[in-house]
C-alpha positions as CSV (number, residue, x, y, z in Angstrom):
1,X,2.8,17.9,-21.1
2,X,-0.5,16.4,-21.2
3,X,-1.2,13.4,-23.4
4,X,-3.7,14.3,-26.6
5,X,-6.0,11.3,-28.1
6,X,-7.6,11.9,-31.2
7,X,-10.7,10.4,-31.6
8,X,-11.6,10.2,-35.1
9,X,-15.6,9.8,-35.9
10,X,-15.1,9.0,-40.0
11,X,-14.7,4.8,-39.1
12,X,-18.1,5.9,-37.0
13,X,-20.0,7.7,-39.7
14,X,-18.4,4.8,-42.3
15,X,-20.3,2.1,-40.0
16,X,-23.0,3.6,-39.7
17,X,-23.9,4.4,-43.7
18,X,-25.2,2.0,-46.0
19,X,-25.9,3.0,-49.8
20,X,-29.1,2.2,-51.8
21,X,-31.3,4.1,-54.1
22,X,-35.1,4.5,-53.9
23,X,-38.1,7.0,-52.4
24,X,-37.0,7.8,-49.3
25,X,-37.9,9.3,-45.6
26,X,-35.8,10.2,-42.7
27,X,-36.5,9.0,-39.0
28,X,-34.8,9.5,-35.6
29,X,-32.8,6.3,-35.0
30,X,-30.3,5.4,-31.6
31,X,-27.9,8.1,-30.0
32,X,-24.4,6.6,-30.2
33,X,-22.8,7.4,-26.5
34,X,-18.7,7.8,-25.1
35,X,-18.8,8.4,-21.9
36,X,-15.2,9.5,-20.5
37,X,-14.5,10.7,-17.1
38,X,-14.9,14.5,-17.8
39,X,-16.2,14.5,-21.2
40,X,-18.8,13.1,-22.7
41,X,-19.4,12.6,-26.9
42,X,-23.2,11.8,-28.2
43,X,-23.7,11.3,-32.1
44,X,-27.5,11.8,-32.9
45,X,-28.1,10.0,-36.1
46,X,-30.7,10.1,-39.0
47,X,-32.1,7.1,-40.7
48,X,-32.6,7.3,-44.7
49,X,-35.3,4.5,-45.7
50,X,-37.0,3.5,-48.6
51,X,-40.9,2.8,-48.7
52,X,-41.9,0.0,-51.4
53,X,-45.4,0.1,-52.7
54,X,-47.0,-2.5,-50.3
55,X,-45.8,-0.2,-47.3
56,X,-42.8,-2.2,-46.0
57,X,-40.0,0.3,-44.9
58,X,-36.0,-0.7,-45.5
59,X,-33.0,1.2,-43.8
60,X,-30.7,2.3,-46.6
61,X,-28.5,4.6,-45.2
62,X,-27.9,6.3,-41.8
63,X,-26.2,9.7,-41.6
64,X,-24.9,11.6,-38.8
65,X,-27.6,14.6,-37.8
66,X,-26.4,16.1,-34.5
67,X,-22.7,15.5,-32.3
68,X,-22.9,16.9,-29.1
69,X,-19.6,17.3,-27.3
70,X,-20.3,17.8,-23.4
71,X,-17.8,18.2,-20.8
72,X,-18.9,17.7,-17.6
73,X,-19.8,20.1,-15.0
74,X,-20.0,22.7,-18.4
75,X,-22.3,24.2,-21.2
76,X,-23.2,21.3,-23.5
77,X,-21.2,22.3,-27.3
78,X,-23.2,20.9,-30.3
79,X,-22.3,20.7,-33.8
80,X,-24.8,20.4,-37.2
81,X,-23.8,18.7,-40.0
82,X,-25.5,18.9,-43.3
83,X,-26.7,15.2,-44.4
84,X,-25.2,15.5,-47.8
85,X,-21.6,16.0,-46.6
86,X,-18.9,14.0,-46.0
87,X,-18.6,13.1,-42.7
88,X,-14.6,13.4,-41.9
89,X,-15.0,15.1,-38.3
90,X,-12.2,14.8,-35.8
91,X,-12.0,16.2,-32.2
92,X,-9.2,16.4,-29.9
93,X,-10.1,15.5,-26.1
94,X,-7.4,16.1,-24.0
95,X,-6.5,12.4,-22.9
96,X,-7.0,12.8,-18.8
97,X,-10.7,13.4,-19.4
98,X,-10.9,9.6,-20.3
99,X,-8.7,8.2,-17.9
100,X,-9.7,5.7,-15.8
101,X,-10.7,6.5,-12.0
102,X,-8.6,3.8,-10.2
103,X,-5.1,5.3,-12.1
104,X,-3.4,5.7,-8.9
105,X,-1.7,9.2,-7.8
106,X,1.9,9.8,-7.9
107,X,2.3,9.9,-4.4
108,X,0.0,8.0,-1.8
109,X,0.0,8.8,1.9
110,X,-1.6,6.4,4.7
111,X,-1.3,7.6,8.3
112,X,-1.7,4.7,11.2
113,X,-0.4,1.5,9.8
114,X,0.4,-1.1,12.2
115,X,2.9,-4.5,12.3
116,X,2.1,-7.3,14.8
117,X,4.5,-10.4,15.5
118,X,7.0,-11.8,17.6
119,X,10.7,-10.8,18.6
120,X,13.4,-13.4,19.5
121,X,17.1,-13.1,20.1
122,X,20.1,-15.1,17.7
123,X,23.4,-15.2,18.8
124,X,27.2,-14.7,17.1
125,X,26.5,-17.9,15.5
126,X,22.9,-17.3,14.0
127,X,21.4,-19.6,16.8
128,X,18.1,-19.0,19.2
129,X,20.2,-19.0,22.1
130,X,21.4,-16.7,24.3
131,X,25.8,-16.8,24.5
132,X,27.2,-18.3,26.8
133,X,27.2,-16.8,30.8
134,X,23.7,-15.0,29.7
135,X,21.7,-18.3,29.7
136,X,19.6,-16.2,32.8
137,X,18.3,-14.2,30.1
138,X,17.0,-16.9,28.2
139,X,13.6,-15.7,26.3
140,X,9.7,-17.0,25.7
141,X,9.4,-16.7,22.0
142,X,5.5,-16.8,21.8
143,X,5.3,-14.1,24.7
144,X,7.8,-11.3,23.3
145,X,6.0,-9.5,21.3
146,X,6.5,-7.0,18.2
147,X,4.1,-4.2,17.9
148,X,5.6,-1.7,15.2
149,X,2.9,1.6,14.6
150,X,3.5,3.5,11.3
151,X,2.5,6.8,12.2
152,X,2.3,8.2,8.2
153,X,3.5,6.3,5.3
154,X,3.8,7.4,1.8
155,X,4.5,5.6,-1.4
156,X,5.9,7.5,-4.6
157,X,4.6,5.3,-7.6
158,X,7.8,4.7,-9.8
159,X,5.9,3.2,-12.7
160,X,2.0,2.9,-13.2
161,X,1.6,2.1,-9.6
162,X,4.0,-1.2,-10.0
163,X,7.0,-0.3,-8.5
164,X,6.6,1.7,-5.9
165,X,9.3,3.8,-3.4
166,X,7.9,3.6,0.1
167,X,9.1,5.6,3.4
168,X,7.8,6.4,6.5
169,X,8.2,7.2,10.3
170,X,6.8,5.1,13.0
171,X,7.6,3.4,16.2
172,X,8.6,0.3,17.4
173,X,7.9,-1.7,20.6
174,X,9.9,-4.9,21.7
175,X,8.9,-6.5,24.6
176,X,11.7,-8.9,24.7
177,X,10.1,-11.8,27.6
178,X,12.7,-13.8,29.6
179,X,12.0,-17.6,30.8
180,X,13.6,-16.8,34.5
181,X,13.0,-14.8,37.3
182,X,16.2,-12.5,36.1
183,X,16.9,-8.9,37.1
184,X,18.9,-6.4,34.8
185,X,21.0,-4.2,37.2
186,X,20.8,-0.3,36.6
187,X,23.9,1.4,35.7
188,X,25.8,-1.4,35.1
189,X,28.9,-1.7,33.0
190,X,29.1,-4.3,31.4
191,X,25.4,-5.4,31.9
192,X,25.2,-7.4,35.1
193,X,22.1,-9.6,35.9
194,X,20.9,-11.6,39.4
195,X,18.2,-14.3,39.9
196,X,15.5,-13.1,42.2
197,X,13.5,-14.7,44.9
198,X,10.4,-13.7,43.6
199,X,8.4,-15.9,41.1
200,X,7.6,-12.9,38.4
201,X,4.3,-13.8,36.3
202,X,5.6,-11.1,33.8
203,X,9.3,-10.2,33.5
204,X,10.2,-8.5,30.1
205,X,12.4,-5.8,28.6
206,X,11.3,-3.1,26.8
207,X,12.0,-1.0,24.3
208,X,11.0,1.7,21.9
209,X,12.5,2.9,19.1
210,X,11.3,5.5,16.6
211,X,11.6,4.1,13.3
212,X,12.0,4.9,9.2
213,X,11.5,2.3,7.1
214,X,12.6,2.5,3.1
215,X,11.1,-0.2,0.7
216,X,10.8,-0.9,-2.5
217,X,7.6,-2.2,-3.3
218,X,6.5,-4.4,-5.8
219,X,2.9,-5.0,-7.1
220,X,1.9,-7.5,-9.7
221,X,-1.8,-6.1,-9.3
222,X,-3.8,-3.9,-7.3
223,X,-6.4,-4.5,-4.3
224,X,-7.4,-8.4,-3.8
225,X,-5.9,-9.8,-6.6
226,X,-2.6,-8.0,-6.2
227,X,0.5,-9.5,-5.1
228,X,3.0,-7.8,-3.0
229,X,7.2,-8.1,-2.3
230,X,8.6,-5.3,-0.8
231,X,12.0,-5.5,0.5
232,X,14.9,-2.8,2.1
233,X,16.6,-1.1,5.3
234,X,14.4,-0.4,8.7
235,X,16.5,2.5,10.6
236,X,15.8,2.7,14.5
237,X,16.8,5.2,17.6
238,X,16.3,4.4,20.8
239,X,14.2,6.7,22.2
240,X,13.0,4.2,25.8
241,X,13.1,1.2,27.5
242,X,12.7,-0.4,30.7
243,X,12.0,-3.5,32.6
244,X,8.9,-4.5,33.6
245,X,8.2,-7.1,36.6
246,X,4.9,-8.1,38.0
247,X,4.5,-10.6,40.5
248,X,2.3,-12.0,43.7
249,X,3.4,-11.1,47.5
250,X,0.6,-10.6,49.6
251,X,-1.1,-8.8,47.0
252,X,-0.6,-8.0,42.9
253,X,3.3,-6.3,42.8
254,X,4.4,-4.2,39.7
255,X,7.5,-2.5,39.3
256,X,9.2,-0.8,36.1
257,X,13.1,0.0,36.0
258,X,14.1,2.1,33.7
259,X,17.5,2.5,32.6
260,X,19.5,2.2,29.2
261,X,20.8,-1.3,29.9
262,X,23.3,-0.7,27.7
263,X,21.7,-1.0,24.6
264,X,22.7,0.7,21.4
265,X,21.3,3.8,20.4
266,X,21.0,3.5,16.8
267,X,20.3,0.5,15.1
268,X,20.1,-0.6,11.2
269,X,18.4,-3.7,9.9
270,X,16.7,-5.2,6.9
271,X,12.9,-5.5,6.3
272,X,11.1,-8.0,3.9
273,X,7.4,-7.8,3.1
274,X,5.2,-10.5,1.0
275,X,1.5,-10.2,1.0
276,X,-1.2,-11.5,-1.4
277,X,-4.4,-9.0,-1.8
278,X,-4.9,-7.0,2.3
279,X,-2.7,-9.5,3.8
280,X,0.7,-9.1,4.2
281,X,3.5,-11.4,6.2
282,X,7.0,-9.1,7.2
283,X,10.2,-10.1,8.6
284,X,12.7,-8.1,9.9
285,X,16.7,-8.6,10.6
286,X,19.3,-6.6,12.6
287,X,22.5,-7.5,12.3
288,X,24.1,-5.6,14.7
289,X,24.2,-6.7,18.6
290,X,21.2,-4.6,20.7
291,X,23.8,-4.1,23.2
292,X,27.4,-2.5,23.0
293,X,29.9,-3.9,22.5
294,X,31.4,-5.8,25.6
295,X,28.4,-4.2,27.7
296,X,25.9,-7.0,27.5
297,X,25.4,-9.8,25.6
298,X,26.1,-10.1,21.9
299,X,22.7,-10.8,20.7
300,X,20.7,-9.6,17.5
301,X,16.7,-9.2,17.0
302,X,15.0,-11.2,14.3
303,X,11.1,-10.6,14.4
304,X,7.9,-11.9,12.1
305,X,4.7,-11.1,12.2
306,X,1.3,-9.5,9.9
307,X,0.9,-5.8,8.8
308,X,-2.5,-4.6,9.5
309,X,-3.3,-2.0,6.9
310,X,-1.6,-1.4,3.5
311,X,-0.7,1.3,1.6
């Protein structure tokens, strides 16, 4: 049901008159102007003033001559009004016609959003540390990285574009890096690992995952000024990984294993965004061990980092 406003022109036609008595003429005077998005209202006036013997001219009254009512893109509507009647006029304009251009839509969709940070590894006990008789898999924070691409977003606006319900499906690479020259052995049940000869310059495992994300978003303002909390679950399947070694022997060597490794196939964790204007800090939490249960070691993924974009 679309809202109605009434704008009423009598307190404009009130203003605009003031009484007095004498010889009098009528001039052209200003064009009063509201400008909405799709309509447009223009009250052509007429002056009444009086003309004393030594020439002087005084305003003593203006009237309303002419109200053009144009909506735009159409034929321009105009109304005459006599100067010696009463001036109680009153339009209906239906109310989106004068709202404003930055109202945002009910539903907003971004495609190609990405998350950048960095992935570590916490134990049963909350700790950076891998559990005890994994030490070989020991990681280098700085190195194991987090690249999360949002393929399309979309945000349903809840109320007036302040609370928002966002979801989405994208997909998540972990490049978890490990300190030691470690090999994860294929096929391998419970996941066994050896120490290998060769001094790896890049040893990591990977793993991709596609993703949907469900937030709800917060804005206290919109654009730079706006600040943002958005906080709920990030679900994940495992849809690849591998291991990826590179190393110097006579010459550049690069291998990639690719196997399960035992990790879990599903995966449920809990996302937090907090941004102020375009830039936006998220952290992200999963509870449950990457690998199964007595199959590898019982480690969970914490990661932090920027989102580039926003929608």
């Amino acid at each position: 049901m679309k809202k109605i406003i009434h704008i009423s022109l009598v307190l404009v036609a009130s203003l605009l008159t003031v009484f007095s008595s004498a010889q009098t003429d009528t001039t052209a005077s200003d064009d009063i102007v509201i400008d909405g998005k799709k309509v447009k209202i223009v009250i052509k006036e007429k002056e009444i003033v009086r003309r004393s013997a030594d020439g002087k001219d005084s305003v003593i009254e203006r009237t309303v001559d002419k109200i053009e009512l144009i909506k735009k893109d159409t034929p321009t509507e105009e109304m005459d009004y006599p100067e010696d009647e009463v001036y109680a006029i009153e339009e209906e304009i239906v109310f989106d016609d004068f709202e404003k251009d930055d109202k945002p839509p009910f539903v907003e969709t971004d495609w190609f959003n990405m998350q950048l940070g960095l992935n570590n590894l916490i134990n049963a006990d909350n700790k950076l540390e891998m559990p005890t008789g994994s030490e070989d898999m020991e990681l280098i924070t700085g190195k194991s990285l987090d690249f999360q691409l949002h393929i399309v977003q979309q945000a349903i606006n809840l109320y007036r574009g302040k609370i928002r319900f966002v979801y989405g499906v994208g997909i998540d690479f972990n490049n978890y890096r490990f300190n030691k020259n470690v090999n994860l052995t294929k096929n391998s049940e419970p996941l066994a690992t050896t120490i290998s000869a060769n001094d790896y310059k890049k040893n990591k495992l990977v793993t991709q995952y596609l993703t949907v994300p469900v937030l709800l978003d917060f804005e206290l303002g919109r654009g730079d000024d706006g600040v943002k909390l958005a906080f709920g679950p990030n679900f994940g399947y495992l849809i690849g990984s591998h291991q990826k070694l590179k190393w110097e022997d006579d010459g550049k060597n690069k291998v990639k294993v690719r196997d399960d490794f035992n990790l879990e196939q599903f995966r449920m964790g809990y996302e937090v965004q907090f941004g102020y204007g375009s830039f936006t800090l998220y952290g992200r939490y999963f509870p449950q061990s990457i690998f199964k249960a007595n199959q590898g070691p019982d480690v969970r993924t914490v990661s932090a980092g920027i989102l580039i974009g926003r929608i």
